[in-house]
C-alpha positions as CSV (number, residue, x, y, z in Angstrom):
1,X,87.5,104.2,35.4
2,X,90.2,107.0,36.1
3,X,93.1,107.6,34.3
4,X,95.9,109.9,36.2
5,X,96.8,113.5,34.5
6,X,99.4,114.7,36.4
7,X,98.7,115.3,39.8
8,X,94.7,114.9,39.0
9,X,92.9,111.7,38.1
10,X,89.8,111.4,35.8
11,X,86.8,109.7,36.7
12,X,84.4,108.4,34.2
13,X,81.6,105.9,35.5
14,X,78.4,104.9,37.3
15,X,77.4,103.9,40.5
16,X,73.8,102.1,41.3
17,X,72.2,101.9,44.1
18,X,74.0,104.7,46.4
19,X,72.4,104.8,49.7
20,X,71.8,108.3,50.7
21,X,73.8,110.1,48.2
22,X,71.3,112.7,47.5
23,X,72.4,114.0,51.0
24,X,76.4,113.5,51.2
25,X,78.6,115.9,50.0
26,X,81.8,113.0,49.7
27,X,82.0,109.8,48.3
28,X,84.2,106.6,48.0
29,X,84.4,105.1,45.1
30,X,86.0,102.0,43.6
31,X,87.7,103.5,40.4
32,X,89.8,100.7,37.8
33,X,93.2,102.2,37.5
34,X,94.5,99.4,35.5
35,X,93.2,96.5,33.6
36,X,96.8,94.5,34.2
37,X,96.8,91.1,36.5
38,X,93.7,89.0,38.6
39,X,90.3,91.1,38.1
40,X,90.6,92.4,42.0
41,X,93.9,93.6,41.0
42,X,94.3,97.3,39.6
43,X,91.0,98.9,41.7
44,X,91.9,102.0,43.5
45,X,89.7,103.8,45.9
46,X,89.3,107.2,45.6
47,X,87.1,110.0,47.3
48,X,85.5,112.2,45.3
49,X,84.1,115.8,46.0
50,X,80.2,115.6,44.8
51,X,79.7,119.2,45.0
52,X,81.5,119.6,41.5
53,X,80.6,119.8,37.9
54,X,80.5,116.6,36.2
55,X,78.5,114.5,38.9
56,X,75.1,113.9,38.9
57,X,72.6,112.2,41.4
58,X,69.3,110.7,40.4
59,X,66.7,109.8,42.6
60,X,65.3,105.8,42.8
61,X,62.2,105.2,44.6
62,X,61.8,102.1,46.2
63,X,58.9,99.8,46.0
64,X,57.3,101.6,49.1
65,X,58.2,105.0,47.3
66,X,61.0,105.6,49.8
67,X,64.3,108.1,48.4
68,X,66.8,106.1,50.2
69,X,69.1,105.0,47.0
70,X,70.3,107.0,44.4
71,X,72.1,106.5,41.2
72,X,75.7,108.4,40.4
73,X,76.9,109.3,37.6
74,X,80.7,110.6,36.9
75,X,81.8,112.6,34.6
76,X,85.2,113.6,33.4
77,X,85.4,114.3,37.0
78,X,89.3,115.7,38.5
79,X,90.3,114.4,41.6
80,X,93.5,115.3,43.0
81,X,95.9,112.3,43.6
82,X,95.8,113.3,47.3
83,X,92.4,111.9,47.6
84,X,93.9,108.3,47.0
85,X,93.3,106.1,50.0
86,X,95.7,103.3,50.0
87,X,98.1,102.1,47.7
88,X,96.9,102.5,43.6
89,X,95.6,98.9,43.1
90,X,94.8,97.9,46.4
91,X,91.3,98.8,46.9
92,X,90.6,95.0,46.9
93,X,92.4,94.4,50.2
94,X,90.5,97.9,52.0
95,X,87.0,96.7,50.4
96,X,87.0,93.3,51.8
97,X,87.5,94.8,55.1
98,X,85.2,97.4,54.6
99,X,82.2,94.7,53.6
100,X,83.2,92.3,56.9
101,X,81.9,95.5,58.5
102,X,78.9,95.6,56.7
103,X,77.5,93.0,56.9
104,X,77.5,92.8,60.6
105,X,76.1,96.1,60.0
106,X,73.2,94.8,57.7
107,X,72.3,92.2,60.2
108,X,70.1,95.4,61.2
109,X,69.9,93.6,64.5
110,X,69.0,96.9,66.1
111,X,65.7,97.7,63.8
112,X,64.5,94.2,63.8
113,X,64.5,94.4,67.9
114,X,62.1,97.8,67.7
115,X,60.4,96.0,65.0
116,X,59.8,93.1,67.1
117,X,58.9,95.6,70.4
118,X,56.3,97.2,67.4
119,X,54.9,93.5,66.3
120,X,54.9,92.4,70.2
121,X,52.6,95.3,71.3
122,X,50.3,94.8,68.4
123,X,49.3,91.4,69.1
124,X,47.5,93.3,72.0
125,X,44.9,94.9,69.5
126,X,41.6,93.7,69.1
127,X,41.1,91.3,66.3
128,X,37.8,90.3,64.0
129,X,36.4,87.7,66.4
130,X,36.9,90.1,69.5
131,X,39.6,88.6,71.5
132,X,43.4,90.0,71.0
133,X,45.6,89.1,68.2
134,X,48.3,87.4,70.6
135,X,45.3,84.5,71.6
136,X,45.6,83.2,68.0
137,X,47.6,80.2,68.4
138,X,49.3,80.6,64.5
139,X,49.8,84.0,64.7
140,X,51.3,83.6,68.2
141,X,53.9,80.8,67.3
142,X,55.3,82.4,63.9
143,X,55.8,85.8,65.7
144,X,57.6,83.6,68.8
145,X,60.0,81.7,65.5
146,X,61.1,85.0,64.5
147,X,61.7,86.2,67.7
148,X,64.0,83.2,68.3
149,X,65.4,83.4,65.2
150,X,66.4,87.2,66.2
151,X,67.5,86.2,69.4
152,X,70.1,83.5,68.1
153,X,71.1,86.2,65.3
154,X,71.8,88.5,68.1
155,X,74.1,85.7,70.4
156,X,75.9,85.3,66.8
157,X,76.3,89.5,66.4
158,X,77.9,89.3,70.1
159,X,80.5,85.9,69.1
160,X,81.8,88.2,66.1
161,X,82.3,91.5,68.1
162,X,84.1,89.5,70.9
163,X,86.2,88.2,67.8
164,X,87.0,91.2,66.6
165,X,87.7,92.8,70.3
166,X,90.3,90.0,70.7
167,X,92.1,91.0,67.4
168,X,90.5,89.0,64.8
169,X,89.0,90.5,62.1
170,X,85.8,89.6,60.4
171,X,85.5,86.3,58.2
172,X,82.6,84.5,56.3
173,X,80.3,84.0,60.1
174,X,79.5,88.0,59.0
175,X,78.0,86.2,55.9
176,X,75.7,84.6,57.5
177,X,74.8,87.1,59.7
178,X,73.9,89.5,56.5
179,X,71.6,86.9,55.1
180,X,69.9,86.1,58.3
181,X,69.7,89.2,59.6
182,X,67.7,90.8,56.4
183,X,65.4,88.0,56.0
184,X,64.6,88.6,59.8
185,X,63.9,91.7,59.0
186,X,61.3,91.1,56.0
187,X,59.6,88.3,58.3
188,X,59.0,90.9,60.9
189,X,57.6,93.6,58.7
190,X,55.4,91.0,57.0
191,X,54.0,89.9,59.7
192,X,53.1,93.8,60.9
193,X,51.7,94.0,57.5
194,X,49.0,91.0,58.3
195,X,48.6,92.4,61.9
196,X,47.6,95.7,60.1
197,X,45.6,93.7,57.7
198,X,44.0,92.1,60.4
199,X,43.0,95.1,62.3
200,X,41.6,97.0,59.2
201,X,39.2,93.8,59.4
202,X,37.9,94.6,62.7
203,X,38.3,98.3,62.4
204,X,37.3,99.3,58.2
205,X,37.8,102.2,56.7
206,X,34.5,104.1,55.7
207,X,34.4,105.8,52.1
208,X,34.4,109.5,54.0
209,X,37.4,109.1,55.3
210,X,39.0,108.0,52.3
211,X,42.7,107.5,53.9
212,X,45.0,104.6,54.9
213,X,45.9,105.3,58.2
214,X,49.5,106.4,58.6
215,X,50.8,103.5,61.1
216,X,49.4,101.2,57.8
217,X,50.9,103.3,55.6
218,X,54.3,103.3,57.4
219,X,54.4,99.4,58.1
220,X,53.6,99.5,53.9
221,X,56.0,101.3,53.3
222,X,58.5,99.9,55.5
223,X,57.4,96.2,54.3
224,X,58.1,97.2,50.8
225,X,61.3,99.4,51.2
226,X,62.9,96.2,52.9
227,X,62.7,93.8,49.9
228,X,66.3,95.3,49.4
229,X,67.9,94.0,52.4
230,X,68.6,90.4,50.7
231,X,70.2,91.9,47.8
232,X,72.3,95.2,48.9
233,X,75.9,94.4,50.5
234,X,76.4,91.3,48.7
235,X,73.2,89.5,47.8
236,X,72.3,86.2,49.8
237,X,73.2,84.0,46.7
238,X,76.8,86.0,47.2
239,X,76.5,85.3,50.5
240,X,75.6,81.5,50.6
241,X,78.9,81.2,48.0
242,X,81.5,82.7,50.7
243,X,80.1,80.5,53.5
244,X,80.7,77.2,50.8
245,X,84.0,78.3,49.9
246,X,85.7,79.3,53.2
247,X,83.6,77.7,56.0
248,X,82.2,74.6,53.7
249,X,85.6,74.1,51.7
250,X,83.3,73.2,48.8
């Protein structure tokens, strides 16, 4: 919430789930300026100098124990009128914009194709029966439906950006990219994580040296940090209700 004070407004509120806060010195934030009219009505967004009394940034760990999201809090915070962007009450209209963008972003088309390159060069490695993983007919077909499915997300990625290169601007397609793209991503990482599995078979650990190695402590890590990719940006259920409404007209 912020209330206007002259040529200053005051911020009061918390914000969840801030990627990478804990290493920004600015951030945008949606603030209610008024509670008058529809609920996307009376937003305003405001930028807010975090290197000032009154806001505080606390740390949340992931499942894999990654810092990558924070949560903000702000407290009877001044921020001068000048940091307005927009019209007062028209954040809505710069948001919806904003998120068009990111989901196309959070397609993460670019980290699922060095995942895949990663997944790809470990079906080279040796497995338990002493042949290489890529000769297991299973294992060999789910990592070839993931890589289709990346390659049709990828075609898709490239119909939008010729969209918007012709003038258009983003509509509900970047919905489906977003939930495609992060359940791509969580295929890919889980199938590293039963590559690794597999190899540890072939290769155990002995009690002496007493550590997971770090490419199977990375992939854990990596497995576990992208749970979030379905929910951040506009869940998938989110998601799934933008494609009925506007491309389903349900």
């Amino acid at each position: 919430r912020a209330v206007r004070d002259g040529d200053d407004y005051i911020v009061n509120g918390t914000k969840l789930w801030t990627s990478w806060a804990h290493m920004a010195n600015k951030i945008f934030c949606l603030v209610r300026t008024s509670a008058d009219g529809p609920k996307q009505a009376g937003i305003s967004f405001l930028l807010i100098d975090m290197e000032q009394p009154g806001v505080t940034i606390s740390p949340i760990l992931t499942l894999g124990g990654m810092h990558a999201v924070n949560e903000v809090q702000i407290t009877d915070v001044r921020v001068p009128v000048a940091n307005l962007l927009g019209q007062e009450g028209d954040a809505w209209t710069i948001t919806k914009f904003l998120l068009g963008h990111e989901r196309l972003v959070g397609a993460g088309i670019g980290p699922s194709m060095a995942l895949s390159r990663q997944l790809r060069g470990a079906l080279g490695r040796i497995g338990p029966g002493g042949a290489p993983l890529g000769d297991d007919p299973v294992l060999a077909q789910r990592v070839a439906e993931v890589e289709t499915d990346l390659l049709a997300l990828r075609y898709t990625a490239y119909r939008v950006l010729a969209d918007e290169l012709s003038g258009k601007a983003p509509g509900p397609e970047v919905s489906v990219l977003k939930i495609r793209g992060g359940e791509v991503q969580q295929a890919l990482t889980e199938l590293l994580m039963e590559v690794g599995e597999i190899v540890s078979l072939t290769h155990p650990l002995t009690v002496s040296e007493g550590v997971v190695p770090i490419e199977s402590a990375y992939m854990a890590q990596q497995h576990f940090d992208r749970r979030k990719l379905t929910i951040y940006g506009g869940s998938s259920e989110i998601q799934r209700n933008i494609i009925a409404r506007r491309l389903l007209n349900v």
